[in-house]
C-alpha positions in Angstrom: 14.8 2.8 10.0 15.2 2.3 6.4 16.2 -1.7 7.1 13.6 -1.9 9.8 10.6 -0.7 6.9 12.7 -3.3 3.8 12.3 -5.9 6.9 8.6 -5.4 7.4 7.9 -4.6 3.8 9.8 -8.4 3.1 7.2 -10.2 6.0 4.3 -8.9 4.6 5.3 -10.3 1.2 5.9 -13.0 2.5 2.4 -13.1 4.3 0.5 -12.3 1.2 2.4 -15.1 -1.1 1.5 -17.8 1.7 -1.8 -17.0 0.5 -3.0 -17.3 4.0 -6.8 -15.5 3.6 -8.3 -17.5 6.8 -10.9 -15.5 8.0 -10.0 -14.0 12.1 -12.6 -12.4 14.1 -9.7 -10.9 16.1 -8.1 -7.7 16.1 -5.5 -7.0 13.2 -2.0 -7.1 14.0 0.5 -4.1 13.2 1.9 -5.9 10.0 -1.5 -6.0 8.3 -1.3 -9.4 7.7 -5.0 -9.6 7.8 -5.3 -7.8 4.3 -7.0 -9.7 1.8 -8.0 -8.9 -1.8 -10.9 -10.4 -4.1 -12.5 -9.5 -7.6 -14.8 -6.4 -7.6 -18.3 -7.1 -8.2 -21.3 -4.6 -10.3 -23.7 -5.0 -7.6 -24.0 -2.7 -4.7 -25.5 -4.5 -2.3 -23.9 -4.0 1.4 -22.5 -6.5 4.3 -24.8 -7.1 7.1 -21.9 -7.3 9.3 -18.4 -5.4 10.4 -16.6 -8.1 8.7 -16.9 -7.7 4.7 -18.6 -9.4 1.6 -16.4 -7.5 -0.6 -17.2 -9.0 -3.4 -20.7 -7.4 -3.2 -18.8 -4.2 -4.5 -17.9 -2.6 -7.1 -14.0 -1.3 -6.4 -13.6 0.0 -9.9 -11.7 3.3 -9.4 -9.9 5.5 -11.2 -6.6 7.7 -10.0 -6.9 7.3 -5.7 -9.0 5.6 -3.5 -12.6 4.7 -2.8 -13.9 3.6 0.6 -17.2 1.1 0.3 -16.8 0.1 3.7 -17.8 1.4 6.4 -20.5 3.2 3.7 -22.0 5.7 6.2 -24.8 4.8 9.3 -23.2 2.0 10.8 -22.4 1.7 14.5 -19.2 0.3 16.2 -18.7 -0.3 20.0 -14.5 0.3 21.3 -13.0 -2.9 20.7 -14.7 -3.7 17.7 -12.7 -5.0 14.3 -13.9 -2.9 11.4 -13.2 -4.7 7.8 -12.5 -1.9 5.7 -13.4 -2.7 1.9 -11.4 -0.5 -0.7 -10.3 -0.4 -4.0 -7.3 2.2 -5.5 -5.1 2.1 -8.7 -2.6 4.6 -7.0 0.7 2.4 -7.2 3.5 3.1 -4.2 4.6 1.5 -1.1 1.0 0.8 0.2 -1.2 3.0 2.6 -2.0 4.3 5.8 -5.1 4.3 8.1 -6.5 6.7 10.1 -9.0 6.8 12.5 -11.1 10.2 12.4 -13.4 11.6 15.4 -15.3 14.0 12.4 -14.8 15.6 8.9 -12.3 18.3 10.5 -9.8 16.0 12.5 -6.4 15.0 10.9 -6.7 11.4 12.6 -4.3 9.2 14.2 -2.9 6.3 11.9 -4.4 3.0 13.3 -1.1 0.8 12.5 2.8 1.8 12.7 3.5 1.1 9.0 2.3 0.5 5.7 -0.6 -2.3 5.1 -2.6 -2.9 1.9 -1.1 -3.6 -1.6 2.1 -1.9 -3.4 0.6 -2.7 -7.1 -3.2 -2.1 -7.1 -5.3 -2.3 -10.4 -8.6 0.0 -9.4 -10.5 -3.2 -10.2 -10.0 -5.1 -7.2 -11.3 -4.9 -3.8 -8.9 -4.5 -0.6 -10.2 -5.8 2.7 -8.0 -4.4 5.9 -9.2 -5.2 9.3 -8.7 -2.7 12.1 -9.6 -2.9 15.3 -11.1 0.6 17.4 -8.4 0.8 19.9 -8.4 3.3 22.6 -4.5 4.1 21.2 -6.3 6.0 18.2 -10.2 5.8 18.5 -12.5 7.3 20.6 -16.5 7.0 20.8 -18.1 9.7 18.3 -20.9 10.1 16.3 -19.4 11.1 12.9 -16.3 8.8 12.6 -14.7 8.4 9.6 -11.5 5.9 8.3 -9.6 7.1 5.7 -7.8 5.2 3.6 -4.1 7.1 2.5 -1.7 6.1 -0.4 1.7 7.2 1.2 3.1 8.3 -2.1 0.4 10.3 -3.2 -1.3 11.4 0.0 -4.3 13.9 -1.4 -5.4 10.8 -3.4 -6.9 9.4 -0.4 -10.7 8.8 0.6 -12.8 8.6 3.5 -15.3 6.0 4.6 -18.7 7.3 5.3 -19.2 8.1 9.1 -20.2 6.0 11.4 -21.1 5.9 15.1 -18.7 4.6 17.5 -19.8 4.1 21.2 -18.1 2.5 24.6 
C-alpha cells in the first residue's frame, strides 16, 4: 500500500510540474490531476459558474482550511463538476474530499487518495474539481464539501451548503 501511495504521490508531481492547467469541463479523475493553483485576490466578488474565477478570492488563511467555493446558495444537478476554490497553510501529504448530505453526516471521500498541494502557503488559492457522482453524492438540500488536511484532520472546513438535485 505504502509503494502504491509513493507511486501515485510521484504521478501527481509529475502532473503538477508539467504545468498542465488546461481548463476540462469533464469530471476529475481519481489522481486529481485537475488541481490547479493561482494567486489570491482582496476582492470578494463570486463565480457565476460551477467552474471557478479563483482569483476573485481572497485565500489568505491562517492555521487550516477555508472553503470560498461553493460559498453557500448554489444549486448542482448529479453529474455536475463542482470547482472547489480553497486556500490552507496546513503543510502534510495533501487532503481529502468529502461529500456531505447535511451539517451532521461524516461524508464519503469523493476520490481514493490524496489531491491538492503538500506545501501550501495560506495565500494561495487551490482549485479541485469534483464531480457529484452517485458513488458518494446524493440529491439534498443542505450539501456541504469539506475540504480535510490528512495530517491534521480537525483543521479542516466546509463549503457553504448547497442544493444538489437529480
Amino acid at each position: 500500500m505504502k509503494f502504491y501511495s509513493a507511486m501515485f504521490l510521484a504521478a501527481s508531481l509529475a502532473l503538477m510540474a508539467c504545468g498542465d492547467d488546461s481548463s476540462s469541463s469533464g469530471p476529475a479523475d481519481e489522481t486529481g490531476s485537475s488541481a490547479k493553483e493561482t494567486t489570491s485576490s482582496s476582492s470578494t466578488d463570486k463565480p457565476k459558474s460551477s467552474d471557478g474565477g479563483s482569483a476573485k478570492y481572497d485565500c489568505t488563511v491562517s492555521g487550516g482550511v477555508k472553503v470560498l467555493y461553493p460559498a453557500g446558495g448554489e444549486e448542482f444537478k448529479m453529474g455536475d463538476t463542482i470547482t472547489v476554490i480553497y486556500g490552507s497553510d496546513v503543510q502534510g501529504s495533501g487532503y481529502r474530499f468529502a461529500f456531505k448530505v447535511d451539517e451532521a453526516d461524516a461524508g464519503m471521500d469523493m476520490f481514493k487518495g490524496s489531491v491538492g498541494p503538500e506545501s501550501p502557503d495560506g495565500k494561495t488559492c487551490y482549485e479541485q474539481k469534483v464531480v457529484l457522482s452517485d458513488d458518494y453524492a446524493e440529491p439534498s438540500d443542505e450539501a456541504i464539501i469539506r475540504v480535510i488536511p490528512y495530517e491534521r484532520q480537525n483543521k479542516g472546513a466546509n463549503s457553504g451548503t448547497f442544493k444538489v438535485k437529480e
